[in-house]
C-alpha positions as CSV (number, residue, x, y, z in Angstrom):
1,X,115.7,104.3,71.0
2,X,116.4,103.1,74.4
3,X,117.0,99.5,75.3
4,X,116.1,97.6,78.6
5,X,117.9,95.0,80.3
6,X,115.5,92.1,80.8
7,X,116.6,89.8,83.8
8,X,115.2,86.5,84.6
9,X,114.2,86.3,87.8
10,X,115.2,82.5,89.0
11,X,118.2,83.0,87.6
12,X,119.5,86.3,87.3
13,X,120.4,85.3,83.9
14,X,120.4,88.3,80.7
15,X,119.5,85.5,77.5
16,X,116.0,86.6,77.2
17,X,113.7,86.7,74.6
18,X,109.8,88.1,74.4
19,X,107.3,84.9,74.7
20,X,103.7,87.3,73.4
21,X,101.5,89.2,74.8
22,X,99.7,88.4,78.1
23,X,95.9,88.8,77.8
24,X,96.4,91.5,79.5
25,X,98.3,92.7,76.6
26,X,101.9,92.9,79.2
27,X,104.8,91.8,77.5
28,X,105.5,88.3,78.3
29,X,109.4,87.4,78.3
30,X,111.0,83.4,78.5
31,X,114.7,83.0,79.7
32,X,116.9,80.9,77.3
33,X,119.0,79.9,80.3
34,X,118.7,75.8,79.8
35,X,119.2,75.0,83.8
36,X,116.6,77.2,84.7
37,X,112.9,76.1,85.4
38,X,111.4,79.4,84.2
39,X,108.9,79.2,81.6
40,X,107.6,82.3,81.1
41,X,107.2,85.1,83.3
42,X,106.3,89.3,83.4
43,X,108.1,92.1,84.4
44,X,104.9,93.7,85.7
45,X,101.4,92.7,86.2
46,X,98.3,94.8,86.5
47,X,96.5,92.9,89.6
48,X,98.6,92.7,92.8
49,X,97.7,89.7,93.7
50,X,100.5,87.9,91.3
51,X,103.1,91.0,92.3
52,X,106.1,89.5,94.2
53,X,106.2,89.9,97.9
54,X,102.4,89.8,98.3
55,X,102.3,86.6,99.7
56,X,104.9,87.6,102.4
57,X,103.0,90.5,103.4
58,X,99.6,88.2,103.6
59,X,101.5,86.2,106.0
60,X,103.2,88.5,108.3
61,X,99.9,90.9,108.7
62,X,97.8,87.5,109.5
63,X,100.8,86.8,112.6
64,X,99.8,90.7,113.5
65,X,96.6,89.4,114.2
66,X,94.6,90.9,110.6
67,X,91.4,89.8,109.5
68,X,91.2,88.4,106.1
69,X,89.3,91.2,104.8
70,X,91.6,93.9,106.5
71,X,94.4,92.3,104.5
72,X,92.5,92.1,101.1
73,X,91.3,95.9,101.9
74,X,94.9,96.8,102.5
75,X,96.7,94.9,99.8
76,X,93.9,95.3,97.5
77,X,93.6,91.6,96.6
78,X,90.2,89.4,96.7
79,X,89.6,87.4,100.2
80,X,90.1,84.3,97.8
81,X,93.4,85.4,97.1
82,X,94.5,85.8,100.7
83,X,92.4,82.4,102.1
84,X,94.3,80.3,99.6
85,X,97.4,81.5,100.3
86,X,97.4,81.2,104.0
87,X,95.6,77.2,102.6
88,X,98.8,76.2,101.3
89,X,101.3,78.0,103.5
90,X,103.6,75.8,104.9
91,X,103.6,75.6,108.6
């Protein structure tokens, strides 16, 4: 039986438990750490969308001049998705 080390990902921290089942059915995880402001989070998700470093790469193919459904072709995300976060980007 093999074991994985479960990281939180604010805090780097290894006092982890499991938290149920998204309704996705992905293993949800919740860090035990008490400084840090993690609730609970997933070590993978199924749409890209909510997979880190997508909003980064919204942002830097919008400064290379890339429509909005380019990006959402590219990235495979909805337009919504790439609209909203360009909405609350901070300038």
């Amino acid at each position: 039986m093999a074991t994985i080390q479960v990281k939180c990902p604010k805090c780097g921290e290894t006092k982890v438990i499991k938290h149920g089942k998204s309704k996705s059915g992905e293993q949800r995880y919740y860090c035990r750490n008490a400084e840090c402001s993690t609730a609970s989070y997933q070590l993978e998700h199924k749409y890209n969308g909510c997979k880190r470093g997508i909003k980064e790469q919204i942002i830097v193919m919008t400064a290379n001049s890339s429509g909005i459904r380019d990006i959402s072709r590219v990235l495979k995300v909805s337009t919504y998705k790439v609209m909203s976060t360009l909405k609350k980007r901070k300038t």
